[in-house]
VEXKOL-69733 format. One record per atom (N, C-alpha, C, O): residue in one letter; x, z, y. Coordinates in pm, whole numbers, plus 50000, padded with zeros to 5 digits. Each point is the difference from the previous one (the first is absolute). Layout:
<rofis>
AXZY
...
</rofis>
This chain:
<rofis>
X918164507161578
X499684989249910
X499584987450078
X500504988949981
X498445014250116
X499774991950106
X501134988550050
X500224988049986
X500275021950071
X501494996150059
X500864988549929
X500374989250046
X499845017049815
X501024992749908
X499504985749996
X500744990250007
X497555009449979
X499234985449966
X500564992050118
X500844991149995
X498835011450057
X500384997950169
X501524992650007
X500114987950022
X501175021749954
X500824994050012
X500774990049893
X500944992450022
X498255010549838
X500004990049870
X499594986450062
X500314989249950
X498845012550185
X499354983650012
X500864998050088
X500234988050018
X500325018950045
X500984994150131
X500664993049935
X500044987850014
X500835020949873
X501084996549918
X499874981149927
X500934992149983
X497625005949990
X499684990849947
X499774990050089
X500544989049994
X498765014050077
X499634986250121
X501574999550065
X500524988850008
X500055020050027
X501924999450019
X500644989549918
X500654991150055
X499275009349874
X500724994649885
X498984982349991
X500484989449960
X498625011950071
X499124983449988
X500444992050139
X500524988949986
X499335015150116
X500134997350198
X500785005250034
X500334994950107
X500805019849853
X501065002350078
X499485011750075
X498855003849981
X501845001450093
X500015018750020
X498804999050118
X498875004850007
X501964986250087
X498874997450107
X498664999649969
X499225009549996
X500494975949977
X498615001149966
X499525009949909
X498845003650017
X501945002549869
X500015011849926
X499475011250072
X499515008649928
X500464993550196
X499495008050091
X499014996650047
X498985006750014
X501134987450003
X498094992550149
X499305000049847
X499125008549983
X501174983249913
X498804996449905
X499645018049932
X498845002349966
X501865005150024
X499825009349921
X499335007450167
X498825003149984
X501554999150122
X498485004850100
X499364995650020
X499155005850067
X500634981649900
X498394990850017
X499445002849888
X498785000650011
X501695001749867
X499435003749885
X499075012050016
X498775000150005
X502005008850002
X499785011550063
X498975003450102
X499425010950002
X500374979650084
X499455002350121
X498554994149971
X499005000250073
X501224993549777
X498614995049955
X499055009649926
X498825002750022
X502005001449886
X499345015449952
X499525009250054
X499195007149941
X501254995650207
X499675005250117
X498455001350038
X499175009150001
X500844973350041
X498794998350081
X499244992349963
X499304994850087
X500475000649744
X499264993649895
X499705008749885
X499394995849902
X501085018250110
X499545005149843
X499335014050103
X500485005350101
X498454997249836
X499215012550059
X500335011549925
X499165005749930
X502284998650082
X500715015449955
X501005002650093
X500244991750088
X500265016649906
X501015001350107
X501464998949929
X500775007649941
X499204983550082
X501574993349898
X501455010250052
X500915005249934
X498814994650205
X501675005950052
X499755012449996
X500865008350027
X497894994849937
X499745015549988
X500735007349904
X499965012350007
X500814981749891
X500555004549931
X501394997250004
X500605003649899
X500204989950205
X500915001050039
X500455007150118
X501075006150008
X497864992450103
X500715003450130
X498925012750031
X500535010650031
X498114989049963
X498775010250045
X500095010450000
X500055008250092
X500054993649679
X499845012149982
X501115008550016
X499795010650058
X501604986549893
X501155005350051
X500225006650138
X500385011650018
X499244976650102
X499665006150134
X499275009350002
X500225010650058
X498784986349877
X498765017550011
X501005012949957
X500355009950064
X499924985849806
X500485015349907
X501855003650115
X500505010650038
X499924976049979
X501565008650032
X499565001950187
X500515010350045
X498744982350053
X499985004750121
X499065001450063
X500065000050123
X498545002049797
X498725003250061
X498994988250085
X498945001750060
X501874986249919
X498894988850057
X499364996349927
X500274996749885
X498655003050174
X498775000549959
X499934982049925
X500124990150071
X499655009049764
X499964987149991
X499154988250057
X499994989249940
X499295012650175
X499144988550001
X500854999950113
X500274988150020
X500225017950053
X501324996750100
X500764990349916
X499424989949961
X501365011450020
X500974994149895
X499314987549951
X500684989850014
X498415009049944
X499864988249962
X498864990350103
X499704988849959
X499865014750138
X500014990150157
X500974996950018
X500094987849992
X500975018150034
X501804997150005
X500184985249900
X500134988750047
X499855014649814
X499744991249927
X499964985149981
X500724990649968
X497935012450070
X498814986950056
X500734993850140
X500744990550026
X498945014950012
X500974997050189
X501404990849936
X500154988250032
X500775018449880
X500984993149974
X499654986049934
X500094989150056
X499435013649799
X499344987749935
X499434987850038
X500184988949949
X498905015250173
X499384987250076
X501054996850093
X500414988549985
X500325019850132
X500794990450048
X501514995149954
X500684991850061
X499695015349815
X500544985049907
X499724988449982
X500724990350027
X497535009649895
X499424988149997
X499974991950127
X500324988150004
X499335018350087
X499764996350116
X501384987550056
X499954988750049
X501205020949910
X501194988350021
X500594993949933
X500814992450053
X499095007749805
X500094989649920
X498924987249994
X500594989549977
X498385009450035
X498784994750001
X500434992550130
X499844987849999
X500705018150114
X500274991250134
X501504994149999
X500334990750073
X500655016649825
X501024991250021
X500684996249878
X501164995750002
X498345005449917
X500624995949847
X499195000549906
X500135007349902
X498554981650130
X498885007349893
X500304992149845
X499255000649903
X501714994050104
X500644992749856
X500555011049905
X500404995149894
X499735019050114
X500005006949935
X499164999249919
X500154995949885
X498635008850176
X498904995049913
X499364993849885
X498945002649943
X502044987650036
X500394990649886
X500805007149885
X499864993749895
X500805015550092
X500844998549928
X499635006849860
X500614998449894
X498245009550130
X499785005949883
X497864996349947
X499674993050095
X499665007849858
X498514997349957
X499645011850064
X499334996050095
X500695015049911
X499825012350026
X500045000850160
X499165007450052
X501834985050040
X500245000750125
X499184984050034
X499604999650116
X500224992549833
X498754990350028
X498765007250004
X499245000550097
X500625004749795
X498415003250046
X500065009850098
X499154999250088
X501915012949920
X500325004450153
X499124991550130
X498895001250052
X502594987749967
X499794990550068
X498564993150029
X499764996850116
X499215000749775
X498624994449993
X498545009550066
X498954996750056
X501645015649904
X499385008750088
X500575006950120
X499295009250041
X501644989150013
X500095005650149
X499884983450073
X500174996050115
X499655000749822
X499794985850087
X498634994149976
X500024988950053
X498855013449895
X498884996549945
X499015013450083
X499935011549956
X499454983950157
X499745016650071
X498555002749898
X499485011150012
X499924979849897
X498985009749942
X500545006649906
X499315009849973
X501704989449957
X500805009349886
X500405013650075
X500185010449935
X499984988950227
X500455017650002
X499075009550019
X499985009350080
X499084986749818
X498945011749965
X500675006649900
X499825012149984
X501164979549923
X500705005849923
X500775010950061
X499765011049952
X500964988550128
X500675005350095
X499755013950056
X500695010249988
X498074987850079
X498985009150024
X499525006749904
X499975012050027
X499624985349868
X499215011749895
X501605008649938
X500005011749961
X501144980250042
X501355008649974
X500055010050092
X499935012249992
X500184981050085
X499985013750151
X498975013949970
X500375011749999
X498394983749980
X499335010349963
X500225008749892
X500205012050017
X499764982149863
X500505000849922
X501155014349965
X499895011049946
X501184981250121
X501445004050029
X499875011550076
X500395010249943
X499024991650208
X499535016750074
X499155004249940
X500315011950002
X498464987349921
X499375008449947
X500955006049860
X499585008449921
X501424986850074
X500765009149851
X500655007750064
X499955011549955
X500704987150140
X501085004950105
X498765012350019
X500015010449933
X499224987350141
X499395010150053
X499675011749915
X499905011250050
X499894986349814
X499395007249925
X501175007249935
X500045012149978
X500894979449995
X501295007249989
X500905010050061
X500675009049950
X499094985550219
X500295011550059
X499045012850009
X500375010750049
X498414987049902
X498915015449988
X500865002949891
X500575010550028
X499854984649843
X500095005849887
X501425008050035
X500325010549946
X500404983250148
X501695015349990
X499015005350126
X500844999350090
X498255004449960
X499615010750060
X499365009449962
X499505008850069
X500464989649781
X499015010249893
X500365017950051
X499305010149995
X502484986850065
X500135016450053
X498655005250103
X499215009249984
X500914982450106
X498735003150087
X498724995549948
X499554989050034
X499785019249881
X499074991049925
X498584996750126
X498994993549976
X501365013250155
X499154995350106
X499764990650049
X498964996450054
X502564995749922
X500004988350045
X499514986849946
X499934988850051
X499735016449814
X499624987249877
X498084995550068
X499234996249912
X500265004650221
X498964998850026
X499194986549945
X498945001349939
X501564987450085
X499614989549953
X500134994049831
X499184992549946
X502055013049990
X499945001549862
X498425009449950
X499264993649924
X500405016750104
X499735011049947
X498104988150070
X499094999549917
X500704994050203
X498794990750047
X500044988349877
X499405000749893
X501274991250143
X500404985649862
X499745006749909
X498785001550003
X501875006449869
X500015004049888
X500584986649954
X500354991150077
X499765008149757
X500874990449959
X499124990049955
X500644990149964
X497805008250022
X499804989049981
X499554992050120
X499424989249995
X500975018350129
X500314986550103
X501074997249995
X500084988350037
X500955015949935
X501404994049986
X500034986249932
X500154988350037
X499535021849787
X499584985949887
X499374986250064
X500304988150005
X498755019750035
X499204986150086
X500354991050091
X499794988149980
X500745016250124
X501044996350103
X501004988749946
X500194988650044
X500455018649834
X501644996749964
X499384991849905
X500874991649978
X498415006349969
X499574990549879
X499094984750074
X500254988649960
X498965013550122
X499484989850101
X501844992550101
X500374988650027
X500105021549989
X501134989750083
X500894993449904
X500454988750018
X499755017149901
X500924995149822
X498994985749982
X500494989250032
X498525011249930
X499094989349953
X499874991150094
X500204988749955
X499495011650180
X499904990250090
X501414994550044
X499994988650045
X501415018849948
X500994991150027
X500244994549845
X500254988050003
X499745017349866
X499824989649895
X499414987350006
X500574989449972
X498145012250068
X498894983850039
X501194994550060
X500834994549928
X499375006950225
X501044992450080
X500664993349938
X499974987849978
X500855022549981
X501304993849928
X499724985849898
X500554989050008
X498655014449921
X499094990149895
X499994984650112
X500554989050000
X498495018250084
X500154990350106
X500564984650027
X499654988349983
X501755021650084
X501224997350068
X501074991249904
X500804992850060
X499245007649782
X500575000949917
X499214988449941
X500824993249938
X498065001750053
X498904991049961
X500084990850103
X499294990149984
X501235010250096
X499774990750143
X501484995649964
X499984988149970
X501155016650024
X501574998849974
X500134990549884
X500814990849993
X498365012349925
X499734993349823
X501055009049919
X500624995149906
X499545018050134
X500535006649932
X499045009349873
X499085007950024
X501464988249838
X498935007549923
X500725009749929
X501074996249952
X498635013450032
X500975018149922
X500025000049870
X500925002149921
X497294993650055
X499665001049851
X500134985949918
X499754999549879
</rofis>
């Protein structure tokens, strides 16, 4: 389902800029959900599949990820950062990898993002229920707690980031 959203937007930003940019804008998109939203977005494309069909471990898989995501940004940002422009969604991208107090946003995703990973990978180890050591320490209302403090503080941000832009939702 993931997937399909995914290539419904290729299909669309394709069809607005053309196949090319249809590509870069739909992995910068992508690469924003990544390392601005505190869940593990590709976890449900690339992670968990890797776990269940060849045994890597998802927080492998998604360092891999991250590693990719940033040095995309990394070379678009240095050689074509006019991408950037083309969509509201890839501006404010753009406003925070370029604004260095916004990549706290960044940072609480990251956390965010491995602490689900992590906990996810305890949860397909339920066979070895030995291994669930730190699930079984946390319990779930450090999770709640955890996952609800990083949810709320990249919300503020965003508020932020979006208030500074003069962008208003409501």
């Amino acid at each position: 389902m993931v997937f399909f959203i995914v290539l419904l937007y290729f299909l669309y930003v394709s069809f607005h800029f053309g196949w090319k940019y249809g590509i870069v804008i739909t992995l910068l998109t992508w690469s924003f959900f990544v390392l601005c939203t505190p869940i593990a977005d590709a976890g449900l494309l690339l992670d968990f599949p890797l776990r269940v069909l060849l045994g890597i471990r998802m927080i492998k898989s998604e360092m891999a990820v991250w590693a990719f995501a940033i040095t995309l940004n990394i070379f678009f940002l240095t050689f074509n950062p006019e991408v950037y422009n083309t969509t509201v969604l890839l501006q404010l991208f753009y406003h925070i990898l370029t604004t260095p107090s916004y990549w706290i946003i960044i940072v609480l995703s990251a956390i965010g993002t491995f602490l689900s990973i992590h906990f996810g990978d305890e949860l397909l180890d339920v066979i070895f229920h030995r291994d669930r050591i730190k699930y079984f320490t946390h319990k779930e209302l450090y999770e709640l707690i955890v996952f609800l403090t990083i949810i709320l503080l990249v919300i503020a941000l965003y508020e932020m980031v979006l208030d500074q832009l003069g962008i208003r939702i409501l």
